[in-house]
Structure formats: structure tokens, C-alpha cells
MITIMI-37945 format. One line per field, with one value per residue (C-alpha): x, z, y negated. Coordinates in pm, whole numbers, plus 32768, in hexadecimal, padded with zeros to 4 digits. Each point is the difference from the previous one (the first is absolute). Last residue first. Layout:
% residues N
px = c(X/...);
pz = c(Z/...);
py = c(Y/...);
END
This chain:
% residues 354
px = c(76DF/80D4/8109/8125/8127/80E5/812B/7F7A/7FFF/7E83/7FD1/8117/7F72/7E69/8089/80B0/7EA8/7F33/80F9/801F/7E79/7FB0/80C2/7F54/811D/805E/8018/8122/7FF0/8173/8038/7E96/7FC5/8183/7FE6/7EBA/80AE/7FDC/8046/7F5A/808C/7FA3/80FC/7FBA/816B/80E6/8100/7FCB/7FE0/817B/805B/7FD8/80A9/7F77/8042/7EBD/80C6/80A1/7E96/7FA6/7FDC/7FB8/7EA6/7FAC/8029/7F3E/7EDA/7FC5/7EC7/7EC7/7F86/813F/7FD1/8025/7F1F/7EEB/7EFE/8032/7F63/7F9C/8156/80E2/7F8C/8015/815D/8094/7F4D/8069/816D/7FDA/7F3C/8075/7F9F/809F/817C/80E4/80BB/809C/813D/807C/7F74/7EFB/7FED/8063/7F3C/8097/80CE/7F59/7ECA/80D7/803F/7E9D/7F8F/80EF/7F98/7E7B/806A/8088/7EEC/800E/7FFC/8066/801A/7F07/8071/7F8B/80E4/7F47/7F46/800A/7FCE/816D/80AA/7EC9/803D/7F86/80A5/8150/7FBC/7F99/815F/80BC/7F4A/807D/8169/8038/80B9/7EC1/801A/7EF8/802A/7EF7/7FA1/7EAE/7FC6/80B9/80F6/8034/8008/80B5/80C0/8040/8145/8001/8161/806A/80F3/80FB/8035/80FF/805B/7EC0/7FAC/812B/7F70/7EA7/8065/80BC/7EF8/7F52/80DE/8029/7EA4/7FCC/8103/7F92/7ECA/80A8/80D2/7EE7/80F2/8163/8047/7F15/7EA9/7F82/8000/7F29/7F9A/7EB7/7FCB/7F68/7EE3/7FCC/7EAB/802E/7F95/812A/8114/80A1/7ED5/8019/8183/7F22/7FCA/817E/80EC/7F2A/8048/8120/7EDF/7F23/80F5/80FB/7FD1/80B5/7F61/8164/7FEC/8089/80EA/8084/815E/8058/811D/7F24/7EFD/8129/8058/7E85/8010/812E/7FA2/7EC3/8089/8126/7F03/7F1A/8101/80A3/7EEE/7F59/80CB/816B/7F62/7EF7/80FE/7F2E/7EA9/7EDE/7EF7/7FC1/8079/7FF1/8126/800F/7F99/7EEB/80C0/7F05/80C2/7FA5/80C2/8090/80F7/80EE/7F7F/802B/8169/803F/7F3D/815A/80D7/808B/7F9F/7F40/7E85/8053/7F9B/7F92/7F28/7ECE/7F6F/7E3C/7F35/7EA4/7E81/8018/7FB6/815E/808B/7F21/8070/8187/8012/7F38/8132/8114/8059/7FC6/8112/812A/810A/7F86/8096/7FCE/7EC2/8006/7EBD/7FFF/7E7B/7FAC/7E8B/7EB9/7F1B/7FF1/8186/7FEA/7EEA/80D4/813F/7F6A/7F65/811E/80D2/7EFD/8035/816C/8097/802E/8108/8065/7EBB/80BE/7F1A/804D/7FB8/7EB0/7F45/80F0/7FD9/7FD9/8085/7F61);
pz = c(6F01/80AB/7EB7/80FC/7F88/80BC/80D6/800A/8181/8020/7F21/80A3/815E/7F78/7F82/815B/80CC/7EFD/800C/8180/8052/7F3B/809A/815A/811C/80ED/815E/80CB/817B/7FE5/8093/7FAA/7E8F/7FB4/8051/7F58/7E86/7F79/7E7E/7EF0/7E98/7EA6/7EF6/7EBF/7FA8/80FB/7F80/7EAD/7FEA/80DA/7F2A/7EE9/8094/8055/7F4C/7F0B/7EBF/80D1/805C/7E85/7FC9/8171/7FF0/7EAC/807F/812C/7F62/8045/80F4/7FA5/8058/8037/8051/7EE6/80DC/7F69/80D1/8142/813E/7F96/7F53/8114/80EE/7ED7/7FD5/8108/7FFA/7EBB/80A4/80EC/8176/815A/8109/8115/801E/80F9/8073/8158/809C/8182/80FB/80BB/813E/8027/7EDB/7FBC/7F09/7F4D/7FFB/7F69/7EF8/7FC2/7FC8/7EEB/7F62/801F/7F73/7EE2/7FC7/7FC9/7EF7/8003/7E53/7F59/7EA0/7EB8/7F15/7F5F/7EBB/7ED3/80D2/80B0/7FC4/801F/80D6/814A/7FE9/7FAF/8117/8104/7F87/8039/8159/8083/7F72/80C7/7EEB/7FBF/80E7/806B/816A/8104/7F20/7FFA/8025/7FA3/80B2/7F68/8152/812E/80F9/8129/80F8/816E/8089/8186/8078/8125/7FCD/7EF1/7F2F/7FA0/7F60/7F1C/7F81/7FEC/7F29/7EF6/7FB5/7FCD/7F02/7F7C/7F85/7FBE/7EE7/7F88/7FFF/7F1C/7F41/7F78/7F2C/7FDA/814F/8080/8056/8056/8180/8093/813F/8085/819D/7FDD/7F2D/7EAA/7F8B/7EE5/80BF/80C4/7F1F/7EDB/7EF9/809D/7F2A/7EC9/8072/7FFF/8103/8155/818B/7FA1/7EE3/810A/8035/810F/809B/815E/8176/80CE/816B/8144/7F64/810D/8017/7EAD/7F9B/7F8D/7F6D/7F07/7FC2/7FA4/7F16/7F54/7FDA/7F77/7F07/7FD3/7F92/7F34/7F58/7FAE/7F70/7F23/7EFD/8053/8007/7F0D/7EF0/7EC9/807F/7F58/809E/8172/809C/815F/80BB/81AC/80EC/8102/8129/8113/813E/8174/813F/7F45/80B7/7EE6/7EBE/7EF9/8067/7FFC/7EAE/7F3C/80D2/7EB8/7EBE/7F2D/8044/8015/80FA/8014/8117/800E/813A/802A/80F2/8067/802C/7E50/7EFC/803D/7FDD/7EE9/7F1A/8073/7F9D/7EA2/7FE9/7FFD/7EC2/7FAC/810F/7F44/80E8/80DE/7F36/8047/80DE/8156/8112/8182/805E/8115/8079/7FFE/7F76/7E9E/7FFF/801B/7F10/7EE4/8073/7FCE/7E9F/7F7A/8054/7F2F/7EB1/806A/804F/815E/7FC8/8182/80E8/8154/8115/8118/8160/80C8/7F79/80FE/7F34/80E3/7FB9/805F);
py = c(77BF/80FD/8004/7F5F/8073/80BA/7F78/7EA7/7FEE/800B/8136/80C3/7FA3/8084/8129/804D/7F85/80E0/814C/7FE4/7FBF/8127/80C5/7FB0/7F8F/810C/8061/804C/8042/800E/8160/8097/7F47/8041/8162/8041/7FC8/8131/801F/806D/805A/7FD7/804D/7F8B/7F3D/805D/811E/7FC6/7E89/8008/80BF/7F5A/7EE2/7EB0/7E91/7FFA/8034/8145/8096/7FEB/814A/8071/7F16/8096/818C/7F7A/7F79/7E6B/8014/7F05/7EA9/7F62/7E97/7EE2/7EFD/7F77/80E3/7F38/807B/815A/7FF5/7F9A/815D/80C2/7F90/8090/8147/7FFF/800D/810C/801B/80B5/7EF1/7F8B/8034/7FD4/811D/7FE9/809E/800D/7F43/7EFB/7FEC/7E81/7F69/7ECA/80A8/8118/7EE0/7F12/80F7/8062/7EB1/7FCC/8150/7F7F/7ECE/80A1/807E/81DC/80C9/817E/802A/80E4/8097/7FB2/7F08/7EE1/7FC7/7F2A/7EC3/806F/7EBD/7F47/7ED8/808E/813D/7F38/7F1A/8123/80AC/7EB1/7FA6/8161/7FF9/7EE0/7F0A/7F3D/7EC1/7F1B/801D/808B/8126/808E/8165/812F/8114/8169/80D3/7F65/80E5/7F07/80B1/7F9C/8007/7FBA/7F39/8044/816B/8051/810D/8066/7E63/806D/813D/7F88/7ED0/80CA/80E5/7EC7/7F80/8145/8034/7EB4/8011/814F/7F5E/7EF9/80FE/80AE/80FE/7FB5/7F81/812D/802C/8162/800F/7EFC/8033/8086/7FDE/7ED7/805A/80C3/80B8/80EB/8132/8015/7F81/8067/7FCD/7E7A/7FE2/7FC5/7EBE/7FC0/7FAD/8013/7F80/7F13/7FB1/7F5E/7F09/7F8B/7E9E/801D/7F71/7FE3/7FF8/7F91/7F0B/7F1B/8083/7FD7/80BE/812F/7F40/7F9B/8143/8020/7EEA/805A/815B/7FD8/7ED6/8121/8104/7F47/7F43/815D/80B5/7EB0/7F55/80BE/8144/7FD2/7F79/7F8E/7FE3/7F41/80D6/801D/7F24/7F72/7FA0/800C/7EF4/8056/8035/7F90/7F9D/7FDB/7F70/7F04/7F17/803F/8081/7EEA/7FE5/8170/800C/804A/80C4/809B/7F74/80DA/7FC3/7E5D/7EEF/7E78/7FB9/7F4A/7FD4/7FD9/7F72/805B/7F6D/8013/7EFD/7F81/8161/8051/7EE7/8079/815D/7F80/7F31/8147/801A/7E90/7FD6/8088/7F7E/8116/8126/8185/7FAE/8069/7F89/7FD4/7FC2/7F36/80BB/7F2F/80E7/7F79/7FF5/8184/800F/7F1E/80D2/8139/7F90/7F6A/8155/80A0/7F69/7FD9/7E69/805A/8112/804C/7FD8/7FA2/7F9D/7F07/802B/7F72/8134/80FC/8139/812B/8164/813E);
END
């Protein structure tokens, strides 16, 4: 049992993320002072959006300047915290020229920079780390291998390789990573956040989350011929947020949680926008998988990765984080509208509601 004293500051590393914005907007929201890393402070209109919420906000808000790969890096940012949430960590997953330089290796060394650096902090009681639902499962095909096809906690990710899926492979490790150095210490604790494939409006305008681009391309009508079958664990990113300040705050809680609401696919998606607004270029059908895999590479994925995860439905169990964090969830239909409704409003699809 560990208790958070709410008068200390908290260190969210990676403030400028899709979902780091989020915990630090709902942290500032409820009056905490909020220590933040960004890789470069002189480059403020990263970070503005930080800074609107803080003055809108009953909290205050530290900007500190830190990097995944330099040793002792978010020591500064961390001192006098007695809890951190290690968000920061690459996300790609197409595009990829060197997976172990681009993603494997910042992931490990940001993890183990951060949690060496919990470990010469004397005030850090415990760290709240951002893994992924895919450190629990590589490919959808992967769910024939486990108990009935339902995964939870206790699944890890064994198929995914630097050559194959190397950004759960990334996660994978990462978090491997983190419960091997939090077991050879007992001063903090570590509470692990497994979130399934995040969406919902974005605090910032940018486009680089691979999250808001996929939701922009559905939206403007890269896939109106058809899109890939397969259900995908969604879950808001505010619920995600919510749930890591939870795993913090919270002083029983422990071990590994998935976060994910509702199993759904991409026409799913866009059946939601096209009852509201039929002009929009939304898949109405499914692309064939023999035509998906053939042009897999012109859409920046593998062909095996379409053939080992496109049409494969799975369930998972998320009653762990509902009874440890008292979780509940916002409506699907709620996340698709409010995210459609952001990228709309910030000129990041057009606006055919009329």
C-alpha cells in the first residue's frame, strides 16, 4: 500500500503525447503542480496548449527540458516527486527503417533512464508506467493460443520481434524491463497501464500520434473502397488518462491493467460518423483480404502483418481494471463523435457537416 502525499509534485514525463496532454490537463484540473519533460523547451509552440490549460486550470504546471537517451535525464524534473507517470516512449508503426534504433532501444533506455532515476530519488514512492495492450498480444491471430481466445493480464506478448511488430515488441521489452528493475528495489512501487488502441479528441492540433493520423485518413476517405476486418480493443483517451492517475493516487492498487472498453473495427468507426453525416467518404464495406495483403506495402504495413491480424476477432477481459481502479467507461459513441468533432474544429479534416 503506498500513499501519494497530493501536496507534492507529480512527474508526467512526455507532456506534449496525445495522452500525456490529457493526464496533465486532469491533473492540473484538480489542483495538483504538475512536473512536465519535453525534448526541447525553447520550442514553446510545442508545448502552448500545456500552458492555456494551466492558466485555465486550479493547478500549476513546470516545464522541464529532458531526453529518452541521455543518462540521468529527468532527475531534475523528478526531485521532490513522490509519484511519476512515465508516459514517453516512440510510436510507429509504419514508416520504419531501423526499428531498433527508431523504436526498441529508445524505449528501453527512456525506461531505464527514468526508473534509474526513481531509484536516486528519495521521494519517489511509485512509478505509474504506460505499456500497451500489445505487450500482452502480438498479432490477432496470436488469441487461437490462449485460453479460449480471451487475453488479460497475465498474457504477454510472445510473437513480435525487431523484425516483425517491432513496436509491441518494443512495449514488450520496455515493460519487461520495468518489472525487473522496480524487483530489485523496494522504496517505490510500479503500477503498469495496458491501454488498447487509444482515440478521442486531441488537446493539441498535431497529427503525428499514430491514432489521430489513422482516424484522419478513415475520415478523409483513404479507405472509402473498403476497410480491413478485424476488432481492435478501443478505449478514450481520457478514459486511459484517468486510469493512470487513478494507478497512482490510488494507494492499493497493483500489478498490470488492460484498458480497453469496447471491442469494435473500423466500419464500426465510421458507421457511427455516417448516421450523423452521410457526406463523409467512410468505408461502407470490407476490402477482401487477398486485396488488402496486395497492397499492404503501398499502405505502409507488411504482408504479414495483414496476414497474421487482419480478420481476427478476439475478446478480452478487462474486470481487473474496473475492480482495482473502480474504472468505468466512456460510451463509444461518444469517443468517435467528440474525436471527429476535434479533427473537424482544428482543420485537420474538412468540414462537409453542412
Amino acid at each position: 500500500m503506498t500513499t501519494i502525499d497530493r501536496n507534492k509534485p507529480i512527474l508526467v514525463t512526455g507532456g506534449t503525447g496525445y495522452l500525456a496532454s490529457w493526464i496533465v490537463k486532469q491533473l492540473l484540473d484538480q489542483g495538483f503542480h504538475v512536473n512536465t519533460t519535453i525534448r526541447n523547451k525553447s520550442n514553446q509552440q510545442k508545448y502552448q496548449h500545456l500552458l492555456n490549460i494551466e492558466k485555465e486550470s486550479k493547478g500549476t504546471l513546470s516545464i522541464y527540458e529532458a531526453d529518452l537517451l541521455l543518462d540521468h535525464s529527468f532527475q531534475e524534473a523528478m526531485n521532490g516527486c513522490e509519484l511519476v507517470i512515465h508516459t514517453a516512449s516512440p510510436f510507429k508503426i509504419s514508416g520504419i527503417k531501423n526499428a531498433d534504433k527508431e523504436l526498441v532501444q529508445p524505449a528501453l533506455q527512456g525506461t531505464r533512464n527514468v526508473l534509474f532515476s526513481a531509484n536516486d530519488t528519495n521521494s519517489v514512492k511509485r512509478v505509474v508506467l504506460t505499456s500497451s495492450i500489445v505487450a500482452m498480444i502480438g498479432d490477432a491471430c496470436d488469441v487461437k493460443e490462449l485460453n479460449n481466445g480471451v487475453f488479460n493480464e497475465k498474457s504477454w506478448n510472445t510473437t513480435s520481434s525487431v523484425s516483425h511488430q517491432p513496436y509491441p515488441y518494443s512495449k514488450t521489452m520496455a515493460e519487461k524491463e520495468a518489472w525487473k528493475i522496480a524487483e530489485k528495489q523496494n522504496r517505490w512501487d510500479l503500477v503498469v497501464i495496458n491501454p488498447g488502441f487509444i482515440l478521442g479528441p486531441s488537446l493539441s492540433q498535431r497529427s503525428d500520434s499514430t491514432s489521430i493520423e489513422l482516424m484522419i485518413q478513415l475520415f478523409s476517405g483513404k479507405f472509402k473502397t473498403g476497410a480491413p476486418a478485424g476488432d481492435h480493443a478501443i478505449v478514450d483517451v481520457r478514459d486511459v488518462a484517468h486510469a493512470h492517475i487513478l494507478a497512482g493516487l490510488i494507494a492499493t492498487a497493483n500489478g498490470r491493467h488492460l484498458a480497453a472498453a469496447h471491442q469494435k473495427d473500423f466500419l464500426s468507426i465510421s458507421n457511427v460518423i455516417r448516421k450523423q453525416y452521410p457526406n463523409y467518404p467512410v468505408p461502407q464495406k470490407y476490402v477482401p483480404k487477398w486485396l488488402f495483403q496486395l497492397i499492404a506495402p503501398f499502405m505502409g504495413v507488411s504482408r504479414k502483418y495483414v496476414k497474421c491480424n487482419v480478420g481476427y476477432d478476439f475478446v478480452f477481459d478487462n474486470s481487473y481494471i474496473k475492480k482495482d481502479l473502480k474504472m468505468s467507461f466512456i460510451s463509444f459513441e461518444k469517443t468517435i463523435t467528440d474525436h471527429f468533432t476535434q479533427l473537424v474544429e482544428d482543420g485537420l479534416i474538412p468540414d462537409l457537416r453542412s
